[in-house]
N, C-alpha and C positions, 0 to 999 in steps of 0.2 A: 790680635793685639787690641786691648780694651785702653779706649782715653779716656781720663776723668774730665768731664769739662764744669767749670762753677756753676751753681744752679742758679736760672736765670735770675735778679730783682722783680718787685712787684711789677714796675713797669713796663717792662720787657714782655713779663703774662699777660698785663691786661691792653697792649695793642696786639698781642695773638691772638686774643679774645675779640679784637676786635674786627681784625680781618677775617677771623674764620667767621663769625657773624655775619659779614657784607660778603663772603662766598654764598654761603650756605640759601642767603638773599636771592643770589644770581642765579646759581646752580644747586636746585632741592635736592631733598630723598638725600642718594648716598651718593652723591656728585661732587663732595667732599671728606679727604680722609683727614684726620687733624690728631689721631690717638697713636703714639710712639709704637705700639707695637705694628701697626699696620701700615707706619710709614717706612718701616726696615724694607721692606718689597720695594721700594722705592732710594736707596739708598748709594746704590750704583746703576754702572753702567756694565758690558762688555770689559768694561778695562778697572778690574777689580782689584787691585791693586788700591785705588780710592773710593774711602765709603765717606759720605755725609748727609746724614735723611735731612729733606728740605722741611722748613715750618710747616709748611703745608703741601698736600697737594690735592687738585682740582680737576674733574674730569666733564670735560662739558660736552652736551651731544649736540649742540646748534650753534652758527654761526652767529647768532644773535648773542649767544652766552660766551663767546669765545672774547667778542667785539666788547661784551659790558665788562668782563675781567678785567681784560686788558686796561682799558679806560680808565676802571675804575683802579686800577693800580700804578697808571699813570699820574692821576691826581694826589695819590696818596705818598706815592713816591717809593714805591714796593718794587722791588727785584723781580720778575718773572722769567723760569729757567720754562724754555718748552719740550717737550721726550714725546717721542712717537716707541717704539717697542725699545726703546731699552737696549739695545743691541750696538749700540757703538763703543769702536776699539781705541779711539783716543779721548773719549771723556768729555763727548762732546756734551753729551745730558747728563751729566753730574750736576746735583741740587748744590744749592750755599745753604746754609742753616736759617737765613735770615730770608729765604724767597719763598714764593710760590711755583710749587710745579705744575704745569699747564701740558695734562696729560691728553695726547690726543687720539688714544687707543679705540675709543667710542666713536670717531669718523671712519667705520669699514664700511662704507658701503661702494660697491661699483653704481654711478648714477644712469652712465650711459655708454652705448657701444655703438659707434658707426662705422660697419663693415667699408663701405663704399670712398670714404673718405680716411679710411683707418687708422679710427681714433678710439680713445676711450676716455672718460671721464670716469675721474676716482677718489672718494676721499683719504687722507694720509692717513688711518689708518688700514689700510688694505693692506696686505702683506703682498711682497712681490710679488710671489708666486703664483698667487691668488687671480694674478691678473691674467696669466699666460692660462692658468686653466679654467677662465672662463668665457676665452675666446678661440682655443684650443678645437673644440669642436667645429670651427666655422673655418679652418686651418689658419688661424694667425696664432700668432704669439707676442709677449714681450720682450725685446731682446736683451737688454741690461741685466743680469743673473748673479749679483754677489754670493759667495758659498754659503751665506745665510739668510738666502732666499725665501725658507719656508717660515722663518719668522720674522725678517723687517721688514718695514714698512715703507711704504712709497715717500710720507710724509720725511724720513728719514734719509732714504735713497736722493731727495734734492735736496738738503739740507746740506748730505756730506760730498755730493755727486759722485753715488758710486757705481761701480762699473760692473767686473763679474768677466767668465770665461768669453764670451764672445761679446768685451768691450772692442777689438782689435780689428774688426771689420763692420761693426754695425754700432759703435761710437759707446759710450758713457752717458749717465741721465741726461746730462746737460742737453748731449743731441737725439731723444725720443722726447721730450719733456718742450710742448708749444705753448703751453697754457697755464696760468694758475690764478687762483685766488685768492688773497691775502688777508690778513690784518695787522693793523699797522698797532704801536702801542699808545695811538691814541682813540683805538676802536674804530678806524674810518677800515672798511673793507672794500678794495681793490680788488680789480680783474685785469691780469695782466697775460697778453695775448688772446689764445684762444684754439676753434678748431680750424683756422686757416694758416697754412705754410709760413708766410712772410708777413708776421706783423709792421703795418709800418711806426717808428717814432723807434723811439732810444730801445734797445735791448734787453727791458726791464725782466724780464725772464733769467736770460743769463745771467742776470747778474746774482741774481735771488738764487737760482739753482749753484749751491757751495756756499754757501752765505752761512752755514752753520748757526744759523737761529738768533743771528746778532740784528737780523734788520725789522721781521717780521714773522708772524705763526701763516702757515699756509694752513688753509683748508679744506682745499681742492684743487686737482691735479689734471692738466687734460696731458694723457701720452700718445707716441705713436704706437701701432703694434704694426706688426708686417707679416706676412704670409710667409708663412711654411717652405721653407727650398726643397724645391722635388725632391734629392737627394742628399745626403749627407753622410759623411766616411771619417772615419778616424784612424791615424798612424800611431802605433806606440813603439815609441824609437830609443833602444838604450845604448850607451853612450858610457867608453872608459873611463874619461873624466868630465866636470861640470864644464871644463875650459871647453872641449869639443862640443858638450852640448849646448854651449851657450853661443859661441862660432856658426855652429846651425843654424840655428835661430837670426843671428846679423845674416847669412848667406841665403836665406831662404825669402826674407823681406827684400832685401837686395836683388835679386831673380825677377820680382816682382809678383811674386806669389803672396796674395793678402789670404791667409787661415782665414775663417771663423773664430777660429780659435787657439791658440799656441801655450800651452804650458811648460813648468818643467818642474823636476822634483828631484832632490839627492838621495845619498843613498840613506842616509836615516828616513825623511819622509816617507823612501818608498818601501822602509823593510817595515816601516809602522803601519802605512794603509795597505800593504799585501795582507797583514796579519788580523786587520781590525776587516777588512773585505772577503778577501781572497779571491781576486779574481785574475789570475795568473801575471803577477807585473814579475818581470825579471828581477832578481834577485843579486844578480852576478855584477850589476856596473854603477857606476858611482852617479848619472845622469840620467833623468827619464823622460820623452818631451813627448809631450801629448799635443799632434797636432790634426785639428778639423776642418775638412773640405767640406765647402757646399756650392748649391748651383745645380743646373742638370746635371741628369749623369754622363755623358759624354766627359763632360767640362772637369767633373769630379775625380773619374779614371783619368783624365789627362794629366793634371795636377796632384794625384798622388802618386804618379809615375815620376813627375819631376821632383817632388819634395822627398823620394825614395835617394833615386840619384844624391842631389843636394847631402842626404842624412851618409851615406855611404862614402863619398867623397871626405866628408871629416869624419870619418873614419867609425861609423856606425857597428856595433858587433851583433845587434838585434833590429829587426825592421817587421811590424807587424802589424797590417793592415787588415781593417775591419770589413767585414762579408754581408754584416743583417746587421739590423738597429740593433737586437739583443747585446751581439757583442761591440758595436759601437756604444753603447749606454753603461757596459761593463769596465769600456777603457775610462770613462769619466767618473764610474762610481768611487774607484780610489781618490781621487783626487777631489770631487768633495767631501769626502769622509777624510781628509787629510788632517786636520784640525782635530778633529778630534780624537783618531787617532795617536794623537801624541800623547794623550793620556796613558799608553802604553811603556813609554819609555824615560816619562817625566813625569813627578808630580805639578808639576806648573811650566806654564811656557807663556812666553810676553812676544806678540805677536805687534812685528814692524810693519812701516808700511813707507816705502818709498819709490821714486821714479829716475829712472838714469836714461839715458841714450842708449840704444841696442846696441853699437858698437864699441861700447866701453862692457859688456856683459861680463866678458871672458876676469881681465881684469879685476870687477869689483868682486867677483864671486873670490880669485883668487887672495885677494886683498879682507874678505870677509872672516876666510880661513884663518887667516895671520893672527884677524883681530879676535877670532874665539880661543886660540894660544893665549894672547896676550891678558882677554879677561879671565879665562878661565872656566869658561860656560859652552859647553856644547852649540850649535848652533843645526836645525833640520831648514833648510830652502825649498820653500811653495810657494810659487807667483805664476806670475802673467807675464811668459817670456816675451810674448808677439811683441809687446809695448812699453816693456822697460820695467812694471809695476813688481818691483821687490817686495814679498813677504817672507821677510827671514822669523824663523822662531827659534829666539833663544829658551833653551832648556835650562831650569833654576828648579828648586825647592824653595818654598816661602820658607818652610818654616827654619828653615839652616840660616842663622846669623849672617848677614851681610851679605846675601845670593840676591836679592832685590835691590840691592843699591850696586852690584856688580850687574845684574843684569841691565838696568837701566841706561848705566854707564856702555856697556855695550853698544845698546840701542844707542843710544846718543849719537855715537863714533861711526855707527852706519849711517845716520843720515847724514853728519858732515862729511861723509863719504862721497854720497851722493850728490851732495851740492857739489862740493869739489869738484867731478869729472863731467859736469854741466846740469846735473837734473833737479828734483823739487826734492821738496822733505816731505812730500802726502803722493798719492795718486788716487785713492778710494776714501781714505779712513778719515780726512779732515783735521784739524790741525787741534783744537779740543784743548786740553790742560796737557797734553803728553806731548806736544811738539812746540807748546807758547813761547817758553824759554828760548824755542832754537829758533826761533824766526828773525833773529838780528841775526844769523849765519847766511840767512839767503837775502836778506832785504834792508835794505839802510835806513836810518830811520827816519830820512824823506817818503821813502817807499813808504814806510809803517806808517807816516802823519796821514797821506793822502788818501791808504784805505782805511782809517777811521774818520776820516772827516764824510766816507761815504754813510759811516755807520751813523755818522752827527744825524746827517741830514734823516735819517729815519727814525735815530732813537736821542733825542738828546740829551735825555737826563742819564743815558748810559744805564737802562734799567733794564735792558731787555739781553740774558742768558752774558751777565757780567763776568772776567775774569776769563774768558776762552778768547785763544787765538792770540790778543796781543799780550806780551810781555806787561808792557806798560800803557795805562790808559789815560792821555791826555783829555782833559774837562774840554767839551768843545768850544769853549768861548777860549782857552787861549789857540785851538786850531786853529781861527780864523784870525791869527796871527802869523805876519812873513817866517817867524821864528820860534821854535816851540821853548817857550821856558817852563821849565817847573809844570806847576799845574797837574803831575802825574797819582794815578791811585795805583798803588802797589797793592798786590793781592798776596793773602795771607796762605802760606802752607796747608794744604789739605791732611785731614788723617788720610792714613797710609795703611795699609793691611797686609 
């Protein structure tokens, strides 16, 4: 869909004129994109659905030119959206027409590695993966593994804090993540933490880690990485229906068996990644959970003996345990290749992202069924059973008249889903332009005053990645009022695709 939008006034031209002059100032050569057709590459996100190329955008390789942007758009009174790759599912790096994008693709570099202390230092732009294999050889790794691993970025991964198949025993960025380096949008750069365990003073780390780009641009990341588990084993368990395999899943935590890793897939996921893989996933059951042991081997045979048990007991029709890494790397290759496999069976698919209690599993899956009768939109289920983290994909066609505005409505209905039987409306994906609206569903608007009054104290002119997260943005000077009156900026409708 093409929008006509009025062509700007003089006015309008020549302070873009002027900004991209005090860029181009800060950050030479071609450290500046400012020409319409080159700012399309920059237009979305992961969640395509909304396009808007920002005025500008700005790619800086030094902290020094990160700090003078900032500053200097601070003064000027200029919007700054920040994006590390691009790759987020709820819009969280969506430009506004009227900012700057503060692209941070040009910090790849790993600075440092300390086997002994086992740490590393890294700029946000490194791509996860990147990290695991370049300490891989010394046997560590990094443990937080989103399924798009091989192309986000660190800077990204604390921004949204996201998590990945073995979030469920070795935590979410927030808990590898001790260290970072900031900039604030008044150009002051910050070191927050560091390479020791327990900083002491306020929590400035965690706070920063999920902050979705509202407080500051990070520029440097200290992680933990950890050592290689001697062994590692995977069960592929299928399962008549989702209800029994979601039942497993609440019974197996319950036992007191923490996976590595626990997933599950229905039966569209899995007849889509068998086809787009092929690496033998059963066929025949409506449920497929992929779960991974680690720890010696001893410890490893012990607990796939009892997660066998466990899987049989709700009434398992398939139980198949992995022999050699080969085929443990083969149980997991479906299931990152999930995603896009759906490209098999859907011309589009809008991909949820929520958190429930494990003992409500059985329930909401049942409950999800109902709700794709009632919209009318297929639905294939790929998450993170260990931990509650629902990714449902609803199946649409853009281009069929009113499958995008069903589909959404769908999604919607899942997350107040989720609220409802106690859980969040994110667990990975961040809350971005695709969840803004529903945040008065989980939070009152006490709650909503007090986390933007954190945003005050870092951003106060409200300049820094505008329009994400809340609904509505109260001016900080009436926050520091007992009472919010008025004082609200309403954000405009994004184009839509």
């Amino acid at each position: 869909m093409t929008i006509c939008m009025p062509a700007p006034d003089q006015a309008v031209l020549a302070r873009r004129e002027q900004i991209v002059a005090a860029l181009r100032a800060i950050v030479p050569g071609e450290g500046v994109i400012s020409d319409p057709p080159s700012l399309k590459a920059y237009e979305t996100d992961a969640l395509t659905a909304y396009r808007q190329p920002p005025m500008v955008a700005v790619l800086p390789t030094t902290v020094e030119q990160v700090a003078a942007v900032l500053s200097w758009c601070r003064r000027e009174g200029v919007k700054v959206v920040p994006r590390g790759a691009g790759t987020s599912l709820s819009g969280g790096s969506l430009p506004l027409a009227d900012s700057v994008l503060l692209c941070m693709a040009r910090f790849n570099r790993i600075l440092a590695v300390d086997y002994e202390n086992r740490t590393a230092v890294v700029q946000p732009g490194v791509t996860n993966l990147a990290v695991t294999r370049a300490v891989e050889a010394a046997g560590f790794y990094y443990a937080p593994d989103p399924s798009s691993q091989i192309a986000c970025s660190i800077g990204g991964n604390v921004a949204e804090n996201s998590g990945g198949v073995h979030c469920l025993k070795y935590g979410l960025t927030t808990n590898n993540v001790i260290g970072l380096e900031i900039v604030t949008i008044d150009g002051e750069v910050l070191r927050l933490g560091g390479g020791h365990l327990d900083p002491a003073g306020l929590d400035l780390v965690g706070l920063m880690v999920g902050s979705e780009g509202l407080l500051a641009v990070v520029t440097e990341v200290t992680v933990r990485i950890l050592p290689k588990p001697q062994t590692a084993r995977a069960l592929l368990i299928g399962f008549p229906t989702v209800e029994q395999g979601g039942q497993c899943v609440a019974d197996v935590i319950a036992a007191g068996v923490i996976p590595s890793g626990m997933e599950m897939m229905d039966r569209p996921a899995i007849a889509a990644a068998e086809a787009f893989v092929n690496v033998g996933y059963p066929l025949d059951v409506d449920a497929l959970l992929i779960v991974e042991l680690d720890g010696p081997g001893a410890e490893c045979d012990h607990l796939v003996e009892a997660v066998q048990a466990i899987a049989l007991r709700n009434g398992a029709v398939s139980c198949r345990a992995s022999t050699n890494e080969t085929e443990r790397l083969s149980f997991w290759a479906g299931r990152k290749a999930a995603f896009p496999a759906m490209g098999r069976i859907a011309p589009d698919f809008y991909c949820m992202d929520g958190t429930i209690p494990r003992r409500r599993l059985p329930e909401v899956l049942t409950r999800m069924t109902a709700l794709s009768k009632v919209h009318g939109l297929a639905v294939a289920n790929v998450f993170h059973a260990g931990d509650g983290n629902l990714h449902p994909l609803i199946l649409y066609d853009a281009n069929a008249p009113g499958e995008l505005d069903r589909a959404e409505a769908f999604g919607s209905d899942i997350l107040r889903l989720c609220v409802e039987v106690g859980g969040v409306l994110t667990g990975e994906h961040g809350v971005g332009i695709e969840k803004r609206d529903l945040m008065p569903v989980m939070f009152t608007q006490t709650d909503l005053a007090h986390q933007q009054r954190v945003k005050c104290a870092f951003d106060p002119e409200l300049l820094l990645n505008p329009g994400k997260v809340f609904p509505t943005l109260h001016r900080c000077a009436e926050l520091g009022r007992t009472h919010v009156h008025g004082g609200q900026m309403r954000f405009p409708e994004l184009p839509r695709f």
